[in-house]
C-alpha positions in Angstrom: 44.7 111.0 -101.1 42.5 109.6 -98.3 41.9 106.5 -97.2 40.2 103.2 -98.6 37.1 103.0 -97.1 37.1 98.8 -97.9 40.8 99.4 -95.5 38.9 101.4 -92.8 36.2 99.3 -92.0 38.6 95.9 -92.3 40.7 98.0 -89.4 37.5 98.7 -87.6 36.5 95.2 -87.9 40.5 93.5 -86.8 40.3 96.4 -83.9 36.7 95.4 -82.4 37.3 91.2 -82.9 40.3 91.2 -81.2 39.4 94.0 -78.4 36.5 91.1 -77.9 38.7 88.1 -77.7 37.6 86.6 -81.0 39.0 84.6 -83.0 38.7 85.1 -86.7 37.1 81.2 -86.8 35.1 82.7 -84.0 33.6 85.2 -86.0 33.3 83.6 -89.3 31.0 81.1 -88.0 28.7 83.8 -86.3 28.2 85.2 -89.6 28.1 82.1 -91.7 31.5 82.5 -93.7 34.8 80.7 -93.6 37.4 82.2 -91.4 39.7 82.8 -94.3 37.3 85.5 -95.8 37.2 87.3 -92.6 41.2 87.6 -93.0 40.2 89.1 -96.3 37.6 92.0 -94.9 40.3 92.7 -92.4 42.9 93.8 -94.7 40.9 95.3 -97.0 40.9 92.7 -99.6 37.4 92.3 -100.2 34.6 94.5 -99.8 32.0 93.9 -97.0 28.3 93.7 -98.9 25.9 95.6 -96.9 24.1 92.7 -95.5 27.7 91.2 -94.5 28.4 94.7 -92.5 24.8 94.3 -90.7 25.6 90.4 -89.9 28.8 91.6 -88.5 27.3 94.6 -86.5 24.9 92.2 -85.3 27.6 89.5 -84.3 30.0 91.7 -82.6 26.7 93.8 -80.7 27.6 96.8 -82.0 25.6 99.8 -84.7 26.5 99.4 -88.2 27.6 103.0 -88.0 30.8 101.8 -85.8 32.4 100.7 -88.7 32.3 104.6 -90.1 33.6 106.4 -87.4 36.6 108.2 -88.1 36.1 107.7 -91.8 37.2 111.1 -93.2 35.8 112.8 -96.5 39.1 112.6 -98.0 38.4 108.7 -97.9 38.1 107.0 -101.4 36.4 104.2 -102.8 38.8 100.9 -103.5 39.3 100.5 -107.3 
């Protein structure tokens, strides 16, 4: 079994804040949320909406497509 893709792209997201310096309050209030639901996305408690994902692409200066890479096809959706 692969995966969660909700747990991949919360490890993209803890890997790229922190190689940035961020804080988690940093971030939250770049994106408009409360620092407590970026904890969340990070471990793969809550999935990131689409327009969430593009807020924090935007934020954090990188493509959208960053938080794919290395996502394999054995990955599965979160129930």
């Amino acid at each position: 079994m692969g995966v969660s893709i909700d747990d991949h792209l919360g490890k993209r997201l803890f890997e790229l804040r922190r190689r940035l310096g961020l804080t988690q309050a940093q971030l939250a209030l770049a994106v408009g949320v409360r620092f407590q639901q970026i904890q969340k996305y990070e471990c793969g408690a809550s999935k990131i909406s689409a327009s969430r994902l593009w807020a924090l692409a935007t934020a954090l200066e990188v493509p959208v497509g960053y938080f794919f890479e290395g996502l394999g096809s054995g990955s599965v959706l979160a129930a």
